[in-house]
Structures are given as structure tokens and as C-alpha cells.
C-alpha positions as CSV (number, residue, x, y, z in Angstrom):
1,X,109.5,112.4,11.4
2,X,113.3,114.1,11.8
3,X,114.4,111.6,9.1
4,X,111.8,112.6,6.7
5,X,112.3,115.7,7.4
6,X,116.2,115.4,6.7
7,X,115.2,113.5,3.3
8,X,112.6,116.7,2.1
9,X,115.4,119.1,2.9
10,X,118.0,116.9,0.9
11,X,115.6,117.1,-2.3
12,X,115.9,120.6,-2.3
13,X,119.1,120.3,-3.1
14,X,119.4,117.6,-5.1
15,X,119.5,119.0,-8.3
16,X,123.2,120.9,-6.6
17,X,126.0,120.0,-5.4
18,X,126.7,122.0,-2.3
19,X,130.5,123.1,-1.3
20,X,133.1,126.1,-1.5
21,X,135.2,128.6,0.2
22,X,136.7,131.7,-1.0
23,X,139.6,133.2,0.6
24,X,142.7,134.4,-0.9
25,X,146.0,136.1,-0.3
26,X,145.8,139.7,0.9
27,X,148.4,140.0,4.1
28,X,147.1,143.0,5.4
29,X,143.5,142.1,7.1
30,X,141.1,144.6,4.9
31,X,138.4,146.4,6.9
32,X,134.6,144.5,6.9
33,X,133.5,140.9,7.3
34,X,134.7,138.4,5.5
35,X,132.5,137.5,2.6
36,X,131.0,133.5,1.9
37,X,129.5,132.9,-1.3
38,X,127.3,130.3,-2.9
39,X,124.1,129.0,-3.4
40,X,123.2,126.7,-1.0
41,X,122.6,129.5,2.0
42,X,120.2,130.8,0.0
43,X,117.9,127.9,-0.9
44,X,115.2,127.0,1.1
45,X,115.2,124.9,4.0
46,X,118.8,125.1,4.1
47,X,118.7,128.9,5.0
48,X,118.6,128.3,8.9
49,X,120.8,125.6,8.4
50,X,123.6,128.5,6.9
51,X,122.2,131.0,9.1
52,X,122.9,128.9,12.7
53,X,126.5,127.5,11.2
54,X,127.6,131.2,10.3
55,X,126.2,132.3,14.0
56,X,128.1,130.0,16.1
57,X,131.5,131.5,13.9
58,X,130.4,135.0,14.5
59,X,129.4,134.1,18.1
60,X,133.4,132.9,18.9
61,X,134.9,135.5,16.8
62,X,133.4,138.8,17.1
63,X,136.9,140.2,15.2
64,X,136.6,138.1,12.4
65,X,132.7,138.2,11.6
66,X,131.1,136.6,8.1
67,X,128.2,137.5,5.8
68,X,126.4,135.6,3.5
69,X,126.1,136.4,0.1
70,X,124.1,133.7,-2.4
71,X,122.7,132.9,-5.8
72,X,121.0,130.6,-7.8
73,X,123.2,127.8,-8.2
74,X,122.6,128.2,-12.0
75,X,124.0,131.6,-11.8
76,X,126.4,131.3,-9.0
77,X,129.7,130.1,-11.3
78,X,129.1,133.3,-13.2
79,X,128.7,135.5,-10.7
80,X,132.0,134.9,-9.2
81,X,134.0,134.6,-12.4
82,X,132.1,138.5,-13.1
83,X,132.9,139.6,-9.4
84,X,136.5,138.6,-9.8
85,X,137.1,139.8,-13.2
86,X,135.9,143.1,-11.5
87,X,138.2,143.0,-8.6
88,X,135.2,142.4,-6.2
89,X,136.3,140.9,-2.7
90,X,135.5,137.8,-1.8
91,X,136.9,135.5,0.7
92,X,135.4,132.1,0.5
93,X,133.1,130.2,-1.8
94,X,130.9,127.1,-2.2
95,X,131.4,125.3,-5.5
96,X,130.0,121.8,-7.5
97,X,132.9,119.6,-7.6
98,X,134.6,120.1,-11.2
99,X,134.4,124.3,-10.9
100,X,137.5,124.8,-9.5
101,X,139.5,123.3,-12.3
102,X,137.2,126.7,-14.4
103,X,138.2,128.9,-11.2
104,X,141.4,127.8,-10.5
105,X,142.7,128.7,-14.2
106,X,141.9,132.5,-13.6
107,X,144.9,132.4,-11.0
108,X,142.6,134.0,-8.6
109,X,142.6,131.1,-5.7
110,X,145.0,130.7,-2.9
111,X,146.8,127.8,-2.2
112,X,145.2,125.6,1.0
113,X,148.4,124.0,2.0
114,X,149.5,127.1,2.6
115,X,146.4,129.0,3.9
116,X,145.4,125.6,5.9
117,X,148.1,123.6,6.6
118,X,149.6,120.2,4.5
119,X,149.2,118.5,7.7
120,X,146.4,119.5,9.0
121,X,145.1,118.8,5.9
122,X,146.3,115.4,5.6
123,X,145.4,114.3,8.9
124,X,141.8,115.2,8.8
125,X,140.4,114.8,5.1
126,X,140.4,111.3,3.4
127,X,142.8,111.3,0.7
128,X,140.6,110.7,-2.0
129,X,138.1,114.2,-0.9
130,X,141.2,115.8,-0.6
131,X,142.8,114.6,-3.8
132,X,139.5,116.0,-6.3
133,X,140.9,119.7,-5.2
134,X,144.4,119.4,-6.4
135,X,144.7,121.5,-9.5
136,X,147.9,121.6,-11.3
137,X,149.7,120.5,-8.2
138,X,148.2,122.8,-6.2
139,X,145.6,122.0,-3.4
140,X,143.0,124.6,-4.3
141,X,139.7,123.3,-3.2
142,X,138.8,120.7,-0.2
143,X,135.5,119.6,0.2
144,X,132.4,120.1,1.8
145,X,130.4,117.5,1.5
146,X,131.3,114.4,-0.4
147,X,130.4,111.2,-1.4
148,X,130.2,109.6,-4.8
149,X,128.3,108.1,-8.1
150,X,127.2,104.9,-7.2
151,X,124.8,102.2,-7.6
152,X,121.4,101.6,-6.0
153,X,119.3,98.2,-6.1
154,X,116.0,96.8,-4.8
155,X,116.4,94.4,-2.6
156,X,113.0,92.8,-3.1
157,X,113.0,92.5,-6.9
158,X,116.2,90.6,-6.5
159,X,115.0,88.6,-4.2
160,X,112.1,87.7,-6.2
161,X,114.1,87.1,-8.9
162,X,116.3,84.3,-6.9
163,X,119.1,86.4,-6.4
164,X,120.4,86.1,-2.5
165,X,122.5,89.1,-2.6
166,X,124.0,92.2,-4.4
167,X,125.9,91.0,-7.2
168,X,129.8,91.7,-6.4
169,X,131.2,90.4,-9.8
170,X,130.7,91.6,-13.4
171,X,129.6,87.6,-13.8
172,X,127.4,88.1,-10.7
173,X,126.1,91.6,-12.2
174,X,125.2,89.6,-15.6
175,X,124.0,86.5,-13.9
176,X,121.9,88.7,-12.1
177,X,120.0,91.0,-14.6
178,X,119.2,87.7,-16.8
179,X,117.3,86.2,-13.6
180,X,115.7,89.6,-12.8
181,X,114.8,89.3,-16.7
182,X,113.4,86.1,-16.6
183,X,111.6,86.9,-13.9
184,X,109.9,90.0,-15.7
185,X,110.2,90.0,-19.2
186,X,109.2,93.7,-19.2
187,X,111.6,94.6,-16.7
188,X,115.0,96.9,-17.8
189,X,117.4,95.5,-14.6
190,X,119.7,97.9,-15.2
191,X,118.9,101.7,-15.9
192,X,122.2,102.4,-17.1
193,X,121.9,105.9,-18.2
194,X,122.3,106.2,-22.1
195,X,120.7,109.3,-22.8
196,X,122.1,112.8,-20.9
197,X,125.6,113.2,-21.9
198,X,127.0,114.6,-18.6
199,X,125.6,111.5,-17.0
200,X,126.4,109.2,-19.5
201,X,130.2,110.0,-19.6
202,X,130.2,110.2,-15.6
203,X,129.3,106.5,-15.4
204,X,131.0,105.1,-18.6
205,X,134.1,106.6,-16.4
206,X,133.1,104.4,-13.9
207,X,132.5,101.3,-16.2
208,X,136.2,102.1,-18.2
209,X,137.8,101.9,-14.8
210,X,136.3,98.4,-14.0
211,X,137.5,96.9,-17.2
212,X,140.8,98.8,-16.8
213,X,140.5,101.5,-19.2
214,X,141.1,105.1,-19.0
215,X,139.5,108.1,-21.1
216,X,142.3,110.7,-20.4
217,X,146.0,109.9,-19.1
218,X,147.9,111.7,-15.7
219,X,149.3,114.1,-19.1
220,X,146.1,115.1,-20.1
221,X,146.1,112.7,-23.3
222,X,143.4,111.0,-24.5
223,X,143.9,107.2,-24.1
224,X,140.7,106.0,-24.4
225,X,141.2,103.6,-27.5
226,X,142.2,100.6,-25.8
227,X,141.1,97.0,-25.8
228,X,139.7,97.3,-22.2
229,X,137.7,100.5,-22.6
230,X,136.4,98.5,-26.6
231,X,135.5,95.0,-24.3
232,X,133.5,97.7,-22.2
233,X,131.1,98.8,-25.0
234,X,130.9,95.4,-26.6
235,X,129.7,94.3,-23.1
236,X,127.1,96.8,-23.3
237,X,126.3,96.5,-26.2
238,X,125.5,92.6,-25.4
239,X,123.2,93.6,-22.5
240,X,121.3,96.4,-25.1
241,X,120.9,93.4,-27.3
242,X,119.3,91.0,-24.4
243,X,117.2,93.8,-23.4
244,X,119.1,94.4,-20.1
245,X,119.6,97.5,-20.4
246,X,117.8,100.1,-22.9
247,X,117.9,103.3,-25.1
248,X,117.2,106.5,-24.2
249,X,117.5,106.4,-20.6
250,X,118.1,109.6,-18.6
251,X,119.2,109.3,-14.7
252,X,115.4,111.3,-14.0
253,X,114.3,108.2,-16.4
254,X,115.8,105.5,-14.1
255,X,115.0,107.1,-10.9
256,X,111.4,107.2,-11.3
257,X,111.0,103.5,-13.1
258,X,113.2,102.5,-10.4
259,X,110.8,103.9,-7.6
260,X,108.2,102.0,-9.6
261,X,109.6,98.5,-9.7
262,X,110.4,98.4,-13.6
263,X,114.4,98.4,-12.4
264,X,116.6,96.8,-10.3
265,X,120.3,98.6,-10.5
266,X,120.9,102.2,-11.8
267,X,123.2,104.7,-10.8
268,X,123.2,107.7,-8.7
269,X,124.5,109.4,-6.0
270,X,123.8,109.6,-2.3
271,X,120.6,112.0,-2.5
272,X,119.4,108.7,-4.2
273,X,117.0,107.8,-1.5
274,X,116.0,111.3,-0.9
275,X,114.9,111.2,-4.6
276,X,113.0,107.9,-4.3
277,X,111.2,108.7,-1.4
278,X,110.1,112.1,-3.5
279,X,108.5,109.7,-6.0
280,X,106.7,107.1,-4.0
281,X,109.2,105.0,-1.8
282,X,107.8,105.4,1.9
283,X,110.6,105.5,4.9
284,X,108.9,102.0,5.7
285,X,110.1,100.4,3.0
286,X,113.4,102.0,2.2
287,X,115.6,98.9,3.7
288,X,113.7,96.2,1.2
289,X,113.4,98.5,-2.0
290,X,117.0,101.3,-1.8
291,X,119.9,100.4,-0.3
292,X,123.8,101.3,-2.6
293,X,126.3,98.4,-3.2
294,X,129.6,98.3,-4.5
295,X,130.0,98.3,-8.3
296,X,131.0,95.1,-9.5
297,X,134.6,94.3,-9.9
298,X,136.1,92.1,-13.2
299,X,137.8,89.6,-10.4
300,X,137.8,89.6,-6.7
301,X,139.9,91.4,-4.9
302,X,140.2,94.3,-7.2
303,X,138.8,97.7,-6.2
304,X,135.6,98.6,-6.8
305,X,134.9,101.8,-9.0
306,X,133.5,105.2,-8.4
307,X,132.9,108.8,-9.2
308,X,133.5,111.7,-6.8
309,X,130.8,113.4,-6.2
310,X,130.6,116.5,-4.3
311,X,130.8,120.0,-2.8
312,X,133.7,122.1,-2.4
313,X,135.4,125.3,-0.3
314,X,138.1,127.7,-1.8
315,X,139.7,130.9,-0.9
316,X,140.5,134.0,-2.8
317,X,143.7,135.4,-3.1
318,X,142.4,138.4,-2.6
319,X,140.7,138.2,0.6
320,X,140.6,139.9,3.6
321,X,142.8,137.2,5.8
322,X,143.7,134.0,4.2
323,X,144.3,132.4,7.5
324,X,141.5,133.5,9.1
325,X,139.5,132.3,6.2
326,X,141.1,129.2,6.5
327,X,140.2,129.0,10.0
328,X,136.4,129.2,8.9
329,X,137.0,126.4,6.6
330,X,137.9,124.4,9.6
331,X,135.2,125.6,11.8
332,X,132.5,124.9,9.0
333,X,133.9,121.6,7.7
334,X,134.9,120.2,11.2
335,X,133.5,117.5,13.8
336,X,131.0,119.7,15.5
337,X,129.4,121.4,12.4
338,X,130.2,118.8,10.1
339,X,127.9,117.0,12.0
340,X,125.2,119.3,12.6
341,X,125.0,120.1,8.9
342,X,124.5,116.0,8.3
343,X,121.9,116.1,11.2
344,X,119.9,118.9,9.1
345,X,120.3,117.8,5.7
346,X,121.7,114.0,5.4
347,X,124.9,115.1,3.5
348,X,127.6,113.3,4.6
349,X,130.5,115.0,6.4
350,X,134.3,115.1,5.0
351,X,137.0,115.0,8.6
352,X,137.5,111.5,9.3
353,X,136.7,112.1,13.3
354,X,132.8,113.2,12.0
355,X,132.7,110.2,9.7
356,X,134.3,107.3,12.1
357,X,131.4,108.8,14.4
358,X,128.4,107.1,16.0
359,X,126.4,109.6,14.7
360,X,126.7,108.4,11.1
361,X,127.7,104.9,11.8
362,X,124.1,104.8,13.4
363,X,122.8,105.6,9.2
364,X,123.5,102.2,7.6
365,X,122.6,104.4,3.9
366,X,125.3,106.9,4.8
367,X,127.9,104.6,6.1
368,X,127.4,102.4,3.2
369,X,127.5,104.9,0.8
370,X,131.1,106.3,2.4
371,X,132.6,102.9,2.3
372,X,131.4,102.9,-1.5
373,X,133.0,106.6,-1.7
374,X,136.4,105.7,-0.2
375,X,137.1,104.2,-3.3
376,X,136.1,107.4,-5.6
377,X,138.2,109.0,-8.5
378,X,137.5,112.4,-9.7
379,X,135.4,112.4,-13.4
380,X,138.9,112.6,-15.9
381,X,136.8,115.1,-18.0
382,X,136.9,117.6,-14.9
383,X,140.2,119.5,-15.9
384,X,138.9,120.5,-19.3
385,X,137.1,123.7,-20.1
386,X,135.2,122.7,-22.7
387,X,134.1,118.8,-20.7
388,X,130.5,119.6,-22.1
389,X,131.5,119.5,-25.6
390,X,133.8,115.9,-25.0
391,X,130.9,115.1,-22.8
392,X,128.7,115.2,-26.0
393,X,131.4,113.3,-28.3
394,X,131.7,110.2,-26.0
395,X,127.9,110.0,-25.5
396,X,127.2,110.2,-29.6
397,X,129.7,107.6,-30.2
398,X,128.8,105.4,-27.3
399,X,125.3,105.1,-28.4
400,X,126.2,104.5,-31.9
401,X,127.5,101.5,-30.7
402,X,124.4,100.5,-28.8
403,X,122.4,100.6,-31.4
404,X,124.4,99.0,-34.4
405,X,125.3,102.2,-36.4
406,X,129.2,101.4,-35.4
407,X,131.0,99.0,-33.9
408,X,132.6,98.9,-30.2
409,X,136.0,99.3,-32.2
410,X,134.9,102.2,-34.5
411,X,133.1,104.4,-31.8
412,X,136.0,104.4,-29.3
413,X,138.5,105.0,-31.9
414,X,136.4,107.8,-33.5
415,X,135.3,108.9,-29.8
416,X,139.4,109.1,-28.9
417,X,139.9,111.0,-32.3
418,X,137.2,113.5,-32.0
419,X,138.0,113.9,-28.3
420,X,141.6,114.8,-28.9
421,X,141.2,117.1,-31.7
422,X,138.4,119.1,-29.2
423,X,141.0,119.2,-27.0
424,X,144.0,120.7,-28.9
């Protein structure tokens, strides 16, 4: 019942992604309590959950007290760009993974290696968490919770289909979505996601990666007309043509005809099983029909690929004691309540001492999933303002290519072009 009880509680925030501290760079401590702002605290069943990890802060230091203050998550990027604008205090904030490159360009966040510590830092968060808050050379964000884009199968269709074990290999991948195929003609093995821009440019990332390719350079250029990331869309557009994968497929699309047995593989992230069990996957069944695996490499012994997904904490510059809000960064994202907040809600915790523990070595889902994540890149689209609008631009061109309009050569090249001249 507690594990059910974890997954309902991770569906209500599955459509967020929960993280953020505000604190910032007054040296004088100003007079009230500091102030933590989000979304998450203010959503549901994760109320008590913010409630008891702000208590046992408040309980230890009764000179440094903090108050919640939350909205919407749909509103909650605006609020705080409003609030600062109009000089507002605040001291730490939750953000979705990719806001603080938006935040962080207002010059209104403090710098964590110097609130924190570089070596605390370093010797508690994995690189890669602690890489996706590095803005402009400047560690700006660590994270909350974090994890990755991945991919999900069903164990018992591949079974069914012949196929002994998850696919490690693009050859195995292939091999293994003809047989699933053949084995149900009206099946779609893989619901890659070809509809919903934001998703579709999150996973082609992935998918560039694996065949070597890039969409934006270390210098912010656009590189994605290459050969690797052009023998990545003729690929797909190969498995379009063979009926492997299909048109018009949204990630809600694949995660309910995933839940129903018309798909093998699709892509999500790690409130994937908390999703399927919302539309029809009992608890019973979760270790024969949801489990993540690896995305298949070109050639073994290369890395496999995948996108950061996550939660973040920043501080203001302008807050009432940088340290001290730094010091609740480390009380909420440590061991003890790291652990706690994975207890109540499944989301998996960032220090490496709360993720090398029994607690979440005992949750095959979770440790999988952060072996998967140890591997993660941040989405190259991130650092960019306007990432909806080349969002849009890679998806139009990408499904020109799958269904004949262009060809793998013509879409990337007029993807780069378009992407380049939204970008100056």
C-alpha cells in the first residue's frame, strides 16, 4: 500500500518537474525569515511532505527560520521574474530544469561555489546533476531531484515476440522491433514521439548523440548538419516506412498505448511507471510489463545516451543570508531529507551518500533508472531563450522527413539554417 501510495503522490506531479532554491547575495542578514519559493509545496499530497522538511529546518534553527511561499507551476517562472523585476526578496527557489539559463540571464542569482562551497559541491553531487546548473561558467543552480529521459519496455511483449532481453545495440534495437512486428502486425514497437515539439526535440537530442551528432556546439553554434545527425533521420525514416514507428505520436499517446500493449519501447522519464500504473498497469505486474533500459549504443562499449531531466535549487543575490541559504540547500537536498522526500514521493535523491544507499538500492526502478541517468547531458536547446521557437523548427523539419515531403539531407540542412537564423 506505501508503494502505491508513493506512485499516486508521484502523479501529481508528473506533469512538473520539481527543484529550486533562491538565495542571493545581501551581506548584512535582513530582518524576517528566509523566503522558499515554488510550486511543488503547494500541490497536493506534496504539502505535508514541504511542510515536515521545512519543520525539521525551523526546528534546528530557530535564528534562521523559513516560509513557504508557492504557485502554480504554470505561473511560478513568472511570478519570480515579476517579484524580482520589483525588487521583491526572495531567498531560494524551486525551478524545472532549463529555467535557470531564463533566470540566470537577469543577473539576479548568486553564485553556489561561492555561497556553497566548490568542494562541498563536488564531493557530494554527481558531476553530471551538478554540471546542468553551470550557466556561463558559473554554478547557478544544483539540483533537487534528478534523473533523466529514458526508455521504458515491456518485458512480456518482447518475450513473446522471441526477444530474450532488452536490446543494447542499435542492430539489437532494429532486430528487435521487426520480431515484435512480426509478432503483431498491428503493433507500433517503438512510440518514438513525432508529434509535441518539446518532446520531439528532447529525444532527437538523445538519438543525435547516439549516432554522434550534435544540434548546437560548446560556442553556442548550430552544428547540426552533419552526416551523423542525416544517417539519424534516414534511420528513422526507414523504421516510419516499415511501420516501426508512426506519425503523430505524442509522449501522452505512447504512454497510454504503451499501458495497453500496442507498444514495446517509448520514451520517458522516471515518473514513467507512476504514469502507467495511472492508466491500468497494476503494482503486480509492474516487473513483467515497465521496467527502463539503457538506450542502445551504435557499437559496444560506447556510452549510452540521455537527457537530464530534473528539478533545481537557486539563490538570490538579494537574499537575506546567502550562506545561510545555502546551508538550507544542504539540509533539504542532503542524506536525511533527501531520503525522506524519496520515501514520500519516489523522486530520486541527488548526494551520492542518499543514492549509494540501501534505501534506494532496495528499488530496482530507481536504481536502474540512476545508472541510466549517470550518463545524462543537459537538452543543447536549454541555453536559448527562445528553445520553443527552435523546438518548433527541428520538429517541422524532422517530420518532413518522415513522411517523404524532404529528404534526411534537405530537412537537417534546412533545420540547421532556420535554427541559426532564429538564433542571431
Amino acid at each position: 500500500m506505501q508503494r502505491v501510495t508513493q506512485v499516486l503522490m508521484v502523479m501529481v506531479l508528473c506533469t512538473v518537474f520539481v527543484a529550486g532554491v533562491f538565495a542571493g547575495g545581501a551581506r548584512e542578514t535582513a530582518p524576517g525569515p528566509m523566503v522558499w519559493v515554488g510550486w511543488s509545496g503547494s500541490e497536493g499530497a506534496s504539502v505535508p511532505v514541504f511542510e515536515e522538511k521545512i519543520n525539521r529546518w525551523n526546528t534546528r534553527n530557530p535564528g534562521d527560520q523559513v516560509e513557504w511561499v508557492g504557485w502554480p507551476w504554470s505561473d511560478t517562472l513568472q511570478q519570480i521574474i515579476i517579484r524580482s523585476q520589483g525588487g521583491e526578496r526572495m531567498d531560494i527557489a524551486q525551478l524545472q530544469l532549463g529555467w535557470a539559463e531564463t533566470v540566470g540571464s537577469m543577473g539576479i542569482l548568486a553564485d553556489l561555489d561561492e555561497v556553497i562551497g566548490r568542494d562541498w559541491l563536488e564531493a557530494n553531487i554527481p558531476r553530471a546533476a551538478l554540471d546542468a546548473g553551470v550557466i556561463n561558467g558559473r554554478q547557478l543552480a544544483v539540483p533537487y531531484t534528478s534523473a533523466s529521459i529514458g526508455m521504458i519496455y515491456n518485458p512480456s511483449l518482447l518475450a513473446a515476440a522471441g526477444v530474450d532481453s532488452p536490446p543494447e545495440t542499435l542492430a539489437e534495437f532494429e532486430a528487435a522491433l521487426v520480431a515484435l512486428k512480426a509478432y503483431d502486425p498491428d503493433m507500433i514497437p517503438y512510440g518514438m514521439t513525432t508529434a509535441d515539439a518539446g518532446s520531439v526535440a528532447q529525444d532527437l537530442n538523445a538519438w543525435f548523440w547516439t549516432f554522434g551528432g550534435r544540434i548546437i556546439d560548446e560556442n553556442g553554434r548550430v552544428v547540426l548538419d552533419s552526416p551523423e545527425n542525416v544517417a539519424a533521420v534516414r534511420w528513422f525514416k526507414s523504421l516510419e516506412e516499415r511501420g516501426l514507428i508512426t506519425l503523430d505520436m505524442s509522449r501522452f499517446d505512447a504512454r497510454v498505448l504503451f499501458a495497453d500493449e500496442q507498444i514495446a519501447f517509448y520514451d520517458d522519464a522516471i515518473l514513467g511507471r507512476a504514469i502507467g500504473f495511472g492508466n491500468g498497469i497494476p503494482e503486480a505486474e509492474w516487473d513483467s510489463h515497465i521496467m527502463p533500459m539503457m538506450r542502445p549504443i551504435q557499437e559496444r562499449g560506447q556510452a549510452p545516451q540521455s537527457v537530464l531531466w530534473g528539478h533545481q535549487l537557486v539563490v538570490f543575490q538579494n537574499a537575506r543570508n546567502p550562506q545561510m541559504a545555502g546551508e538550507f540547500i544542504k539540509h533539504i537536498i542532503g542524506e536525511e531529507t533527501g531520503l525522506y522526500y524519496f520515501q514520500q514521493t519516489g523522486l530520486p535523491p541527488v548526494t551520492n551518500e542518499a543514492i549509494g544507499s540501501s534505501v534506494v538500492a532496495e528499488d530496482p526502478w530507481t536504481s536502474r533508472w540512476l545508472d541510466i541517468s549517470s550518463y545524462g547531458r543537459s537538452h543543447e536547446l536549454l541555453q536559448f531563450e527562445n528553445i520553443r521557437e527552435l523546438q518548433n523548427i527541428l520538429t517541422e523539419e524532422f517530420q518532413a522527413a518522415l513522411i517523404g515531403s524532404k529528404s534526411a539531407e534537405r530537412s537537417i540542412r534546412d533545420a540547421a539554417a532556420r535554427m541559426q537564423d532564429a538564433i542571431e
